[in-house]
C-alpha positions in Angstrom: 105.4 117.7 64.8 106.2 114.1 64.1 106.0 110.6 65.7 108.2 107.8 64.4 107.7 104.5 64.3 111.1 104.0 63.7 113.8 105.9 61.6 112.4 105.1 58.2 108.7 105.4 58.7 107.3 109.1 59.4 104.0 110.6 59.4 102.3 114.0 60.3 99.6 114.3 63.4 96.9 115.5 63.7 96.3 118.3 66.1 94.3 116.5 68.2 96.6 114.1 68.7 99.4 116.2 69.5 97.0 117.2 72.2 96.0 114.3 73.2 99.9 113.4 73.2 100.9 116.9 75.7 98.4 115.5 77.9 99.8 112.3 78.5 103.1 114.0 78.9 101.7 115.6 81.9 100.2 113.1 83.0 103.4 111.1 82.9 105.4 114.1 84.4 102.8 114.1 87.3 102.9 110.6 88.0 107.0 111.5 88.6 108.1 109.8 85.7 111.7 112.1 85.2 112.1 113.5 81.9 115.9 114.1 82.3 116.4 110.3 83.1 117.4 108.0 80.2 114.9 105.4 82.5 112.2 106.1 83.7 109.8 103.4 84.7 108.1 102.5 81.6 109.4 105.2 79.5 112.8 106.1 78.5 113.9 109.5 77.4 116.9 110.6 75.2 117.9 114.4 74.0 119.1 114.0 70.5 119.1 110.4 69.9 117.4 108.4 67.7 117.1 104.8 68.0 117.2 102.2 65.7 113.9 100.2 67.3 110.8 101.8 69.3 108.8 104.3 68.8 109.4 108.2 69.9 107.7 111.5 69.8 109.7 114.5 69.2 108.3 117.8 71.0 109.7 121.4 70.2 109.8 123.8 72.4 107.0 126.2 71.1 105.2 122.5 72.0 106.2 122.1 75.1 107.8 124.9 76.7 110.5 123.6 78.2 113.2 122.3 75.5 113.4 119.4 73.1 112.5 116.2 73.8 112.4 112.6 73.0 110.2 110.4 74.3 111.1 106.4 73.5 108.3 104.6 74.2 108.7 101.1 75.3 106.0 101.4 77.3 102.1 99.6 76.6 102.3 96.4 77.5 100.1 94.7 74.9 100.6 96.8 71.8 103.7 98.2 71.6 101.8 101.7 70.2 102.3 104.7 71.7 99.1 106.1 70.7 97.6 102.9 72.3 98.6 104.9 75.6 96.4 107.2 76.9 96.4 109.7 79.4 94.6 108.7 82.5 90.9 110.1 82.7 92.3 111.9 85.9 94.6 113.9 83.6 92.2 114.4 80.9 89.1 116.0 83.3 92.2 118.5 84.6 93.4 119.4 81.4 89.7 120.4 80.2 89.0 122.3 83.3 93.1 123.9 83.4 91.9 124.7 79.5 88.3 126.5 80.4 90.1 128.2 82.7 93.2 129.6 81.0 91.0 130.7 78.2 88.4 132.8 80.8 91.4 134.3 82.2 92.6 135.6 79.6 89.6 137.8 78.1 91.0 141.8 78.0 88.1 143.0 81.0 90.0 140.3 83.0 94.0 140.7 81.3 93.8 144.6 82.4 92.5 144.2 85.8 95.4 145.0 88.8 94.2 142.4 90.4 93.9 138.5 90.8 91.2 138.0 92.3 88.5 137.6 89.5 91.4 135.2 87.8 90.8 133.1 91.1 87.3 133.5 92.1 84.9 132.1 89.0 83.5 128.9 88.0 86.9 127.3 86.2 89.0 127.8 88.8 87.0 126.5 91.9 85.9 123.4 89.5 90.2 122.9 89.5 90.4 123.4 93.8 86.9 120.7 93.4 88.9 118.1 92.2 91.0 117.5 95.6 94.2 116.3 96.0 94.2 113.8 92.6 94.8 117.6 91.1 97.7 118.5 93.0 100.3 116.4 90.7 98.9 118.3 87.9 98.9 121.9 88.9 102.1 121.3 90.0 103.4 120.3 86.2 101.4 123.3 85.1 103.1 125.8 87.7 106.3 124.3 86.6 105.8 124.3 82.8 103.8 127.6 81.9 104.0 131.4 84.0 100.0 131.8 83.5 99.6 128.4 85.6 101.9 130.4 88.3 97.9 131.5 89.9 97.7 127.7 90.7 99.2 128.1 93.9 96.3 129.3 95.0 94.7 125.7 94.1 96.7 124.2 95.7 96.7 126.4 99.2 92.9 125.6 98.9 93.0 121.9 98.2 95.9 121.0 100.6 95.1 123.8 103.2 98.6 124.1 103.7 99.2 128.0 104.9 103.2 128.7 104.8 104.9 130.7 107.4 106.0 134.0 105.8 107.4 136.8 106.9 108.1 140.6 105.6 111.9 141.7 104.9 111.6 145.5 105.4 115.0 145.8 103.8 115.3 143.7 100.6 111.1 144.8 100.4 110.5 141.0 100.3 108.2 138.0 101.7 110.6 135.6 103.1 109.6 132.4 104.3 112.2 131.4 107.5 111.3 127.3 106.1 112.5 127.5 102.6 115.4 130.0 103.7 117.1 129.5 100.1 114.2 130.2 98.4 115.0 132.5 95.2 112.8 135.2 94.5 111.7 133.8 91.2 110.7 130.2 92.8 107.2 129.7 94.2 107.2 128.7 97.5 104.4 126.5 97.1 105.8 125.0 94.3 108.7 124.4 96.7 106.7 122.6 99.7 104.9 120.3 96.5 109.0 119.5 95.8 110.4 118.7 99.2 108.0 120.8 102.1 105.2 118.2 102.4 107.7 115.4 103.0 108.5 116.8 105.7 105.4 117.4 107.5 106.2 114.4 109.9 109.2 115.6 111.6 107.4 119.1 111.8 104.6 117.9 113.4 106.5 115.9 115.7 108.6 119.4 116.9 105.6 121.4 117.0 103.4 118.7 118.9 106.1 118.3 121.4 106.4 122.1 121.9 102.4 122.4 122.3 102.6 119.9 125.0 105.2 121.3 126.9 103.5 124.8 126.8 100.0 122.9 128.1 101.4 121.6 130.9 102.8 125.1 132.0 99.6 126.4 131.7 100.7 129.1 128.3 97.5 129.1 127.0 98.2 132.1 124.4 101.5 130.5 123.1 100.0 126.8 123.1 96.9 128.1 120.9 99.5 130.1 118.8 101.4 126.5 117.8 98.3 124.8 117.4 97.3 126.8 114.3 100.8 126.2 113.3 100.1 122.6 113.7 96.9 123.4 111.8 98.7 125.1 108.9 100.7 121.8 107.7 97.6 121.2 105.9 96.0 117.8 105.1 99.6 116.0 105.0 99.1 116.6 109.2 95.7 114.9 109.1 97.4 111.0 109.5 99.1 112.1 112.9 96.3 114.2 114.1 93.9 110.9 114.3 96.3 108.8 115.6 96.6 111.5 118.9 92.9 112.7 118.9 92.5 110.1 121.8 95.1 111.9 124.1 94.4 115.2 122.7 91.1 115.7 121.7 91.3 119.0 120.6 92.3 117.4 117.4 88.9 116.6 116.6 88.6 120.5 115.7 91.7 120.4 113.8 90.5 117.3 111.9 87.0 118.9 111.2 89.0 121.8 109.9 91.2 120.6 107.7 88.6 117.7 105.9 85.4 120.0 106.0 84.0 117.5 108.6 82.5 118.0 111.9 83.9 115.5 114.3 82.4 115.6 117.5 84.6 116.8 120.3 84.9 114.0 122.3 84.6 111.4 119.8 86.4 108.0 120.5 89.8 107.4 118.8 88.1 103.9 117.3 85.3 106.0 116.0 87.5 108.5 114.4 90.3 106.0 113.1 87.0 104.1 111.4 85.9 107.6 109.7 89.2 108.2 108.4 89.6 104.6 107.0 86.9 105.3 105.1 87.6 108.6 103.9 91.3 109.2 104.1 91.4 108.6 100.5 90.0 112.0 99.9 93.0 113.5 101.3 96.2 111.5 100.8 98.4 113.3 98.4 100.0 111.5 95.7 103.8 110.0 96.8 105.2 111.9 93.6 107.5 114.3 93.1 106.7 115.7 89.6 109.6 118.0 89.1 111.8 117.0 86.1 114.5 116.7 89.0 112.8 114.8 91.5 114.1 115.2 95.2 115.1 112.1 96.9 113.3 111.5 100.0 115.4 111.2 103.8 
């Protein structure tokens, strides 16, 4: 492992700074900086290259996992230093909780078991899901870079109580999900609706809200309830467009409650309820990122 200076200045690093150093990779990575992108905001990134000014890090891929690469830092606005940058504290407290995690997870008593569910329900990983939806950038960098972190979906089904329609394909003995249609069995689908899925949420919620109205005023109580969870299962993405019809619908109000952990009273007043999510919305906006290395463009 090696950072350069420049091409005729090199020294060894410590350990703890090469770890310090992966997490402000993923820090970077989850703040959608693309690592395939010769610019990238404040960093540029070459395969292969060396330049004749700046400063870069070289990462193998028993490092990293996923290839070589150069980071060129021409970032820090004061110092010029890469080790001057530092990894947000955001990144850091996930990295230490993703770490205590990873390393109860994979005791033998726990390795051998058929089962996830003691790999998902202890102390490290609900102090991940207790973070909220500052997390979600991160476990999404961890589900794309390393196959133990693949559990993280869970995290993240918790956090943005997003619940995906599936469905069961009797003849490829599958779960396919009729949204992500070109899903590949390898991908996560979670992973997926982190990519492009939660973008969309809008234009879903304005087809499924439509459709709940229409079956309300014709009086199909059992379908109308049926496409309310639906609307209920876009998870906190849905919350924006829930308060701003909780005054015409104010069945909402439960939706709301469910999806922040709140109770709302059922008739509250739009004003009252547009005040408590001013104050609190915070909580529950997910970060505008996409932190694939390939991020998605938006439509």
């Amino acid at each position: 492992m090696e950072i350069k200076k420049n091409v005729n200045q090199e020294e060894q690093v410590s350990e703890a700074t090469m770890s310090g150093l992966r997490v402000l990779v993923i820090d970077l990575k989850a703040k959608g900086h693309d690592f395939n992108n010769p610019k990238t905001g404040n960093v540029d990134i070459a395969e292969g290259e060396e330049e004749s000014t700046g400063a870069y890090i070289h990462f193998n891929q028993e490092d990293m996992n996923m290839g070589k690469l150069y980071i060129l830092a021409f970032v820090l606005l004061f110092s010029g230093n890469l080790l001057a940058a530092e990894p947000s504290p955001i990144a850091q407290d996930f990295e230490a909780k993703y770490a205590a995690w990873k390393e109860y997870i994979s005791q033998h008593r726990i390795i051998v078991q058929s089962t996830a569910k003691e790999r998902i329900d202890n102390p490290f990983f609900r102090s991940i899901v207790e973070m909220g939806s500052e997390a979600l950038p991160y476990i999404a960098v961890k589900m794309e870079q390393e196959k133990e972190a693949d559990l993280l979906w869970q995290a993240m089904v918790k956090i943005a109580k997003v619940k995906i329609n599936s469905a069961y394909d009797k003849t490829n003995n599958r779960m396919i999900f009729p949204d992500y249609p070109d899903l590949k069995p390898t991908e996560n689908v979670y992973l997926c609706w982190w990519r492009e899925g939660r973008f969309k949420t809008g234009d879903k919620f304005g087809d499924l809200y439509n459709n709940w109205k229409t079956l309300k005023s014709e009086k199909k109580d059992k379908e109308a309830k049926e496409l309310y969870e639906q609307i209920v299962n876009l998870g906190i993405p849905a919350l924006p467009y829930l308060v701003e019809k909780v005054e015409s619908d104010p069945e909402f109000a439960m939706a709301i409650s469910r999806l922040t952990g709140t109770e709302l009273p059922a008739n509250i007043r739009v004003e009252e309820c547009k005040q408590w999510w001013e104050k609190n919305k915070q909580k529950f906006e997910l970060p505008d990122v996409i932190s694939s290395n390939n991020p998605l463009p938006r439509e």
